[in-house]
PDB file with one MODEL, atoms N, CA, C and O in Angstrom:
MODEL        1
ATOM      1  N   UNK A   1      69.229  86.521 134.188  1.00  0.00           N
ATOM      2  CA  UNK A   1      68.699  87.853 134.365  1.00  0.00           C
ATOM      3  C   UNK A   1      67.175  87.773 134.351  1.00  0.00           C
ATOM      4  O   UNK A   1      66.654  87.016 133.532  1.00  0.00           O
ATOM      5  N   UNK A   2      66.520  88.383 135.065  1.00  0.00           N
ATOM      6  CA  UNK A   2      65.068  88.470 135.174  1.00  0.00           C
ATOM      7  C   UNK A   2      64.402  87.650 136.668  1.00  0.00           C
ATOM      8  O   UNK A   2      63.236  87.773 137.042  1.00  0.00           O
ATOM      9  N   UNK A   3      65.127  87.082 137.142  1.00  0.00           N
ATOM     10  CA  UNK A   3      65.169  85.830 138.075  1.00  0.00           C
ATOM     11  C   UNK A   3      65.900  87.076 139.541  1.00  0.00           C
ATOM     12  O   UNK A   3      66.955  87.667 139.772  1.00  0.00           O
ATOM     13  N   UNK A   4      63.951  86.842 140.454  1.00  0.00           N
ATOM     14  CA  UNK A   4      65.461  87.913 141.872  1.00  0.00           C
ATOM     15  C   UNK A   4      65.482  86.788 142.766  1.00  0.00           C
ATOM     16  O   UNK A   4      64.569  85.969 142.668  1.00  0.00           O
ATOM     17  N   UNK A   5      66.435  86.615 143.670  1.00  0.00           N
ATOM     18  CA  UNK A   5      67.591  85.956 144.292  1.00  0.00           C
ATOM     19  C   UNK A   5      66.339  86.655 145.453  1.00  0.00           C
ATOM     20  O   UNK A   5      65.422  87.476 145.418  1.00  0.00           O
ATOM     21  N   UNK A   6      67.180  85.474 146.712  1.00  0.00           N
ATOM     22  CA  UNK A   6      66.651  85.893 148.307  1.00  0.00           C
ATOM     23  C   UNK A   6      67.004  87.154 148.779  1.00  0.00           C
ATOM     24  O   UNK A   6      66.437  87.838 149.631  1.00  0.00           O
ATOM     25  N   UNK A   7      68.506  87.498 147.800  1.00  0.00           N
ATOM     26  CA  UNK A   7      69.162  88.659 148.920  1.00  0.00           C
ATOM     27  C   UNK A   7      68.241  89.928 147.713  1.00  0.00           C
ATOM     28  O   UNK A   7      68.140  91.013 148.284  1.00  0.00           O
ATOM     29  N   UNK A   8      67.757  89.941 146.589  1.00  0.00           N
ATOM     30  CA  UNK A   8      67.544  90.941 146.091  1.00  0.00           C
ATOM     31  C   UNK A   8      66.087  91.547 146.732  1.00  0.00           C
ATOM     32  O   UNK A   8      65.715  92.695 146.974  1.00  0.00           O
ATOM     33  N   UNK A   9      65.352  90.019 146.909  1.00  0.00           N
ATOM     34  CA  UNK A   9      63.880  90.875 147.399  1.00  0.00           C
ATOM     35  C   UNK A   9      64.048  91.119 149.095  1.00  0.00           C
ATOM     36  O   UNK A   9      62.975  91.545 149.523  1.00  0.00           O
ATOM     37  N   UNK A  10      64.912  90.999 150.021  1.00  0.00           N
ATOM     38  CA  UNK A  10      65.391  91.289 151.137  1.00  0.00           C
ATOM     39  C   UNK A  10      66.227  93.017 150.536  1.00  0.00           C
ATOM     40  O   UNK A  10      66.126  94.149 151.010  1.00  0.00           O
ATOM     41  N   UNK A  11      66.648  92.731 149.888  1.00  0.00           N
ATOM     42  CA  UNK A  11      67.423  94.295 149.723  1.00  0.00           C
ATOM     43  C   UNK A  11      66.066  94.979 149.387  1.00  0.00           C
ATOM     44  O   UNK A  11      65.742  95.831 150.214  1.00  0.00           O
ATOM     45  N   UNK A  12      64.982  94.743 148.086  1.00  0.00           N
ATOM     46  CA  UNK A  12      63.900  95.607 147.893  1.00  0.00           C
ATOM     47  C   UNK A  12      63.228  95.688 149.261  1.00  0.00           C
ATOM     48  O   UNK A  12      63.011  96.870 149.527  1.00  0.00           O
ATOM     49  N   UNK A  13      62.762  94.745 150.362  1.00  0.00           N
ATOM     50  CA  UNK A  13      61.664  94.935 151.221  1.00  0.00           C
ATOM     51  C   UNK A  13      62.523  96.073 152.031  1.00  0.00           C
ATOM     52  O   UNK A  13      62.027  97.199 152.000  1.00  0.00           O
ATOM     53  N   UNK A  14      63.693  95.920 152.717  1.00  0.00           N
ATOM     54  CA  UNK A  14      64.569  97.225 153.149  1.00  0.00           C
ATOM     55  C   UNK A  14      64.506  98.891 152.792  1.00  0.00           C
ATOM     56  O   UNK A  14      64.506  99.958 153.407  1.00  0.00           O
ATOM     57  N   UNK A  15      64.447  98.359 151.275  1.00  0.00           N
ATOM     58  CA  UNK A  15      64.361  99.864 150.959  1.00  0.00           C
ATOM     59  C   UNK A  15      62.645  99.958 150.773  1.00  0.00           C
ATOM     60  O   UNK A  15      62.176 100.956 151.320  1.00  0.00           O
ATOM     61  N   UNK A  16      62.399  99.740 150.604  1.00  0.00           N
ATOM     62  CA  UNK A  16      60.326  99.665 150.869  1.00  0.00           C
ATOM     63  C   UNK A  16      60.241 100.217 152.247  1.00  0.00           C
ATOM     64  O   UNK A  16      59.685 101.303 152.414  1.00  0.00           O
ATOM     65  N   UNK A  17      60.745  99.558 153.249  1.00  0.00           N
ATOM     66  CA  UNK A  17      60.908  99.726 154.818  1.00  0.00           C
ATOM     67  C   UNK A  17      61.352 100.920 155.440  1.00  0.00           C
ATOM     68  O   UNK A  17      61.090 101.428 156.530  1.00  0.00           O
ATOM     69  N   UNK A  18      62.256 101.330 154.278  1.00  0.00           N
ATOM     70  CA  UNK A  18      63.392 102.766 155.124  1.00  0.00           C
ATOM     71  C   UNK A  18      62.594 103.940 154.573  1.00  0.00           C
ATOM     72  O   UNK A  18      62.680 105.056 155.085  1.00  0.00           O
ATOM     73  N   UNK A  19      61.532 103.582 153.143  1.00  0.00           N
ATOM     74  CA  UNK A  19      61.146 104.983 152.211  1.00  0.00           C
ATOM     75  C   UNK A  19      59.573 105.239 153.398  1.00  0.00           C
ATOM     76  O   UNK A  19      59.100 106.297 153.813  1.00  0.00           O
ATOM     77  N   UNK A  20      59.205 104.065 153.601  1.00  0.00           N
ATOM     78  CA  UNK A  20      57.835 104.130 153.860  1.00  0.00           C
ATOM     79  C   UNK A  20      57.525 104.478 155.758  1.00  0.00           C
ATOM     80  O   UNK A  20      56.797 105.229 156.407  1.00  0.00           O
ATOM     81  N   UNK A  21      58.744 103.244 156.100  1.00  0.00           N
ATOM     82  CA  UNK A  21      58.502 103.509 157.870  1.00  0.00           C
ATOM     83  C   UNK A  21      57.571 102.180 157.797  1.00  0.00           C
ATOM     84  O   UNK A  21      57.112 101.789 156.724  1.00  0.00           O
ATOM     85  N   UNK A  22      57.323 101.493 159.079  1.00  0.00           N
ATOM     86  CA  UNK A  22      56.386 100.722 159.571  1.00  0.00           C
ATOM     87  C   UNK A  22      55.534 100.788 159.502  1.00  0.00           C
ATOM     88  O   UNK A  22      55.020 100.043 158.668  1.00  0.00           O
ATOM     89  N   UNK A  23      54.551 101.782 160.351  1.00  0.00           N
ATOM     90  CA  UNK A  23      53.439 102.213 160.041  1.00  0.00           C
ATOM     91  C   UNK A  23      52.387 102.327 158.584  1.00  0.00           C
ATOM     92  O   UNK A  23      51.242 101.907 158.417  1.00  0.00           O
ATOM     93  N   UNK A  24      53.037 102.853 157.930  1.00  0.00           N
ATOM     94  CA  UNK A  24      52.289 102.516 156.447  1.00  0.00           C
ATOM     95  C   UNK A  24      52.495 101.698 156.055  1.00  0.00           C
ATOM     96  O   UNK A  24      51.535 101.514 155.306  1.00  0.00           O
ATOM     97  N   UNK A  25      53.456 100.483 155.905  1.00  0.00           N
ATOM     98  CA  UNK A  25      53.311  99.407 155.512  1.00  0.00           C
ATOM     99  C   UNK A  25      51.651  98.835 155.268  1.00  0.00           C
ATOM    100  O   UNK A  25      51.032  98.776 154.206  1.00  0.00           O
ATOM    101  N   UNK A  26      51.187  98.436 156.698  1.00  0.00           N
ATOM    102  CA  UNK A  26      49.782  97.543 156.421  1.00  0.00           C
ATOM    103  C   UNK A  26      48.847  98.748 155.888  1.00  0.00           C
ATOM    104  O   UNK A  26      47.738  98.345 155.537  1.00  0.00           O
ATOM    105  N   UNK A  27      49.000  99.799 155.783  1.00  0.00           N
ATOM    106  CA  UNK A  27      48.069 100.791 154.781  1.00  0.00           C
ATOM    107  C   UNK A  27      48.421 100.609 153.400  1.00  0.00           C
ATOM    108  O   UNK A  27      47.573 100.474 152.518  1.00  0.00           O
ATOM    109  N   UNK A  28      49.556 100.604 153.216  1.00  0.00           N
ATOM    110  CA  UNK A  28      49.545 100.607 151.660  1.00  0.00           C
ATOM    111  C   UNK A  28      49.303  98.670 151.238  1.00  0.00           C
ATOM    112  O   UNK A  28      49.131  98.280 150.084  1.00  0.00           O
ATOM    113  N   UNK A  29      49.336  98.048 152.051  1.00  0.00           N
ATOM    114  CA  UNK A  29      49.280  96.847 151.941  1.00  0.00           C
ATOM    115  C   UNK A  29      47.768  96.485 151.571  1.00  0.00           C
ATOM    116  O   UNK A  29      47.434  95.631 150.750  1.00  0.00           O
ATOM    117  N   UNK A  30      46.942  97.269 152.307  1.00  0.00           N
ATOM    118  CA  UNK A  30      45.337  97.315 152.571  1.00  0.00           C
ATOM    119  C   UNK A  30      44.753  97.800 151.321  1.00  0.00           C
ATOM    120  O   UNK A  30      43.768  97.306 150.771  1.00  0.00           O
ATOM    121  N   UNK A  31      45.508  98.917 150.865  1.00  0.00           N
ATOM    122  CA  UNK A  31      44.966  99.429 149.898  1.00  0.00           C
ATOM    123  C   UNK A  31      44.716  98.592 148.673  1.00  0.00           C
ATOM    124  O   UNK A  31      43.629  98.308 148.171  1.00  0.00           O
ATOM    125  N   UNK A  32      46.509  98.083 148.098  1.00  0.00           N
ATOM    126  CA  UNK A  32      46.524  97.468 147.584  1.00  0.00           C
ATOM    127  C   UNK A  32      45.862  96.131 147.189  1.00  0.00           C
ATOM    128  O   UNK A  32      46.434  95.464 146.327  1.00  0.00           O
ATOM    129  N   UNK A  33      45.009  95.790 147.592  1.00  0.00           N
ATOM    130  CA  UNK A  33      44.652  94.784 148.599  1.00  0.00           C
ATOM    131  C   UNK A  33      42.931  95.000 147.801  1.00  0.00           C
ATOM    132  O   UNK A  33      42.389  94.476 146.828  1.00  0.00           O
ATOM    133  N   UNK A  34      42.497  96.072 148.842  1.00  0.00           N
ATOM    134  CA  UNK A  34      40.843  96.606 147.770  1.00  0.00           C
ATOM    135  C   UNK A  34      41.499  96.750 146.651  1.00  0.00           C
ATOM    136  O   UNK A  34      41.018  96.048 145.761  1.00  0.00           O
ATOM    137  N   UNK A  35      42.628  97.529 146.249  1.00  0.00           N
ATOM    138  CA  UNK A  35      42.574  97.512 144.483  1.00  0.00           C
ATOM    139  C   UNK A  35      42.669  96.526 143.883  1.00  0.00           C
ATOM    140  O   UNK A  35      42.316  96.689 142.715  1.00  0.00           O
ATOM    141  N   UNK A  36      43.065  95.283 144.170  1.00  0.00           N
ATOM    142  CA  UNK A  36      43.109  94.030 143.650  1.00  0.00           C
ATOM    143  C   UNK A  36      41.666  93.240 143.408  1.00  0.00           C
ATOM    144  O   UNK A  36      41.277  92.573 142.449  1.00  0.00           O
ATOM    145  N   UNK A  37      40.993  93.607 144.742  1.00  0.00           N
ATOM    146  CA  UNK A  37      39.886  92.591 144.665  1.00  0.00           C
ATOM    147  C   UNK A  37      38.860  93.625 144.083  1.00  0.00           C
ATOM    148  O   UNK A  37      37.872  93.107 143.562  1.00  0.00           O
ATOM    149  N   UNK A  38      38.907  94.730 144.080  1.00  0.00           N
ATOM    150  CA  UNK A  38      38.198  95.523 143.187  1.00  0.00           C
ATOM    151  C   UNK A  38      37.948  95.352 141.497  1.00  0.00           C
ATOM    152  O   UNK A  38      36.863  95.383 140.915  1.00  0.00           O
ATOM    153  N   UNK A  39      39.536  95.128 140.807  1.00  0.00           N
ATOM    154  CA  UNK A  39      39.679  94.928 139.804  1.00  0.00           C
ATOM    155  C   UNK A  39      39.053  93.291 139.397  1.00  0.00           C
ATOM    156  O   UNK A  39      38.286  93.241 138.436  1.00  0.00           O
ATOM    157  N   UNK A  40      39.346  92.145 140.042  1.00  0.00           N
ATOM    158  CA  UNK A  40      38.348  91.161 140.178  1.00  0.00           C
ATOM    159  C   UNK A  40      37.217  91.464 139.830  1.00  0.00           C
ATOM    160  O   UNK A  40      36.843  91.199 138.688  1.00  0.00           O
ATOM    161  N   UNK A  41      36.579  91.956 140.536  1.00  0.00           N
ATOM    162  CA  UNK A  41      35.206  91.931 140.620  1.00  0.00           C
ATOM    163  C   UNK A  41      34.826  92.463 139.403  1.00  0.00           C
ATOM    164  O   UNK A  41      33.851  91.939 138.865  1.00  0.00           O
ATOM    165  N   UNK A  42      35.343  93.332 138.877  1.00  0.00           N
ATOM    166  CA  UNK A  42      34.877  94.306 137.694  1.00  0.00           C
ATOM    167  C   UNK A  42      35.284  93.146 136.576  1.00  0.00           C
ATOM    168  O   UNK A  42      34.415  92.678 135.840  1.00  0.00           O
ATOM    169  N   UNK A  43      36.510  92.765 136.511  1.00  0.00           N
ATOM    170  CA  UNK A  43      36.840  91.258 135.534  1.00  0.00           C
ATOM    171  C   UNK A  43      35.398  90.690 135.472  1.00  0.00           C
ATOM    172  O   UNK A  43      34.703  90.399 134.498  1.00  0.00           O
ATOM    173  N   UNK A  44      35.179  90.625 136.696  1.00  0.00           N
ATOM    174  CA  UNK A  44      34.224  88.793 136.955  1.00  0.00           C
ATOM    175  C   UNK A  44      32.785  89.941 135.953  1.00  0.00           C
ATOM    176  O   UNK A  44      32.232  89.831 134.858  1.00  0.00           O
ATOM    177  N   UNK A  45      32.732  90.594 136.704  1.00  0.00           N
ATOM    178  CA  UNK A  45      31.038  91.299 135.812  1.00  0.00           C
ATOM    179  C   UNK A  45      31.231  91.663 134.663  1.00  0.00           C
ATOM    180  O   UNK A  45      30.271  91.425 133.931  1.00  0.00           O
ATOM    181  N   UNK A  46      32.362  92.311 134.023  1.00  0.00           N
ATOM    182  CA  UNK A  46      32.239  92.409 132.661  1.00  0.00           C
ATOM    183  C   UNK A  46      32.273  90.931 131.860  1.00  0.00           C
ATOM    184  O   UNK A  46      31.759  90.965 130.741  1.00  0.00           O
ATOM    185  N   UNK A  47      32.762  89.766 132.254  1.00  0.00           N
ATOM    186  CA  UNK A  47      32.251  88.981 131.534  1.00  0.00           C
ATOM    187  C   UNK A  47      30.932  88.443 131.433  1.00  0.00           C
ATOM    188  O   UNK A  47      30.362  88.120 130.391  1.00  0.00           O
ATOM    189  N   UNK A  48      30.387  88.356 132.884  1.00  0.00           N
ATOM    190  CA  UNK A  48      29.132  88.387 133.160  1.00  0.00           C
ATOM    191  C   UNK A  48      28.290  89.343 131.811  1.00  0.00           C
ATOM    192  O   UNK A  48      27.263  89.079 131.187  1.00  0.00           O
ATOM    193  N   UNK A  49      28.859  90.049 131.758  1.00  0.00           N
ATOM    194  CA  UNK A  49      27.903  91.067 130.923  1.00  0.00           C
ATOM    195  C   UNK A  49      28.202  90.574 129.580  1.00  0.00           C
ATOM    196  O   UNK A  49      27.216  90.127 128.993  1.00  0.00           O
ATOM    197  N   UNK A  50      29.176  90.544 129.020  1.00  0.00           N
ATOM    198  CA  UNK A  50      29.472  89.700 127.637  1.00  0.00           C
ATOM    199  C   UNK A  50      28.802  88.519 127.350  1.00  0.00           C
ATOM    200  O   UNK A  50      28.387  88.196 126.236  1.00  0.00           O
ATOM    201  N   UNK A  51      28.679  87.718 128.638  1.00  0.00           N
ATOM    202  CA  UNK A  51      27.935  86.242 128.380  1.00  0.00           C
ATOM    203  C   UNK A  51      26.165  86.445 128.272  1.00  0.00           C
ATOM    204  O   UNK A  51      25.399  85.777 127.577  1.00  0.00           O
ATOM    205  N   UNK A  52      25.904  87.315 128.977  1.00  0.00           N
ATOM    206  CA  UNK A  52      24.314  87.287 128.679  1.00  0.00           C
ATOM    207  C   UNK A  52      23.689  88.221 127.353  1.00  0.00           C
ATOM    208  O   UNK A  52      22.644  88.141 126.707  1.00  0.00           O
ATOM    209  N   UNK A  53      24.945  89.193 127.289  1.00  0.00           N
ATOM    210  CA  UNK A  53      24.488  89.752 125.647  1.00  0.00           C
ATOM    211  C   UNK A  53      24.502  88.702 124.194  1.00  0.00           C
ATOM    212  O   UNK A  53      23.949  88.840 123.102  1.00  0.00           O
ATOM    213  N   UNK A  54      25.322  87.715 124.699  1.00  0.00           N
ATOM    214  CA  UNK A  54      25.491  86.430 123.604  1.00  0.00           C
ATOM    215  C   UNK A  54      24.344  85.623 124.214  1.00  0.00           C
ATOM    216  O   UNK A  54      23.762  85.079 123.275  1.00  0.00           O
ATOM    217  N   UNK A  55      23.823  85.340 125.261  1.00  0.00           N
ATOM    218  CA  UNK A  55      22.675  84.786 125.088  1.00  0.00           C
ATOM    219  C   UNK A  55      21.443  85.072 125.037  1.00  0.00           C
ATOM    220  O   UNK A  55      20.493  84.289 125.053  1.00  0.00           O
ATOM    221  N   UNK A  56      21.434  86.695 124.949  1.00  0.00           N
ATOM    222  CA  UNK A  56      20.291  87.709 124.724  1.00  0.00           C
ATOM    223  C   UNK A  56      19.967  87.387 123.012  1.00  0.00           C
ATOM    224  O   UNK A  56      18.939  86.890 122.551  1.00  0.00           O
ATOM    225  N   UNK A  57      21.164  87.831 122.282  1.00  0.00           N
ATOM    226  CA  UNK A  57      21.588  87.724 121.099  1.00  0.00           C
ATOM    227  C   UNK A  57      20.931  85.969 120.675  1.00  0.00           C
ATOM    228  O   UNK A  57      20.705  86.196 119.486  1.00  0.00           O
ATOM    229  N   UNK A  58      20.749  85.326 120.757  1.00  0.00           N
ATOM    230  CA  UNK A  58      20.557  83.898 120.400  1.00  0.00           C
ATOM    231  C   UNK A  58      19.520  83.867 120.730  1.00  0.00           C
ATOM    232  O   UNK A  58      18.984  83.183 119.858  1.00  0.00           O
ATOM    233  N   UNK A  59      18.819  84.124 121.388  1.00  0.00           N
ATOM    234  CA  UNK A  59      17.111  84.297 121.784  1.00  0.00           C
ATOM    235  C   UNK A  59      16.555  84.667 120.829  1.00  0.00           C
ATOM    236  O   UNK A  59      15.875  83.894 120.154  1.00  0.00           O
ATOM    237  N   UNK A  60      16.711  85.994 120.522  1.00  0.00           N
ATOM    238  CA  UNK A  60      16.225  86.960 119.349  1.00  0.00           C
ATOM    239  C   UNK A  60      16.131  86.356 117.963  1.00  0.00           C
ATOM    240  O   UNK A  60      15.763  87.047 117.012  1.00  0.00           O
TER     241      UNK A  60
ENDMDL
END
């Protein structure tokens, strides 16, 4: 259990397919897509920002 099979993510992309239609597919795909690399980026700079307050901090 927890483990999906070929036929389960073929049964999910179907019903993804029948709710959504073709057409939105590569839109919601796109979207998804900036929201991912969006969230990245914000990852990557908030550490950015953590690392230079620790070496702000050690200066002082």
């Amino acid at each position: 259990m927890g483990r999906f099979g070929v036929t389960e993510i073929l049964v999910i992309l179907a019903i993804i397919l029948l709710l959504f239609g073709g057409r939105k597919i590569p839109e919601l795909m796109k979207g998804l897509g900036t929201g991912i690399k969006e969230f990245k980026n914000a990852a990557k700079d908030e550490n950015g920002h953590a690392t230079s307050k620790k070496q702000d901090e050690n200066k002082a």
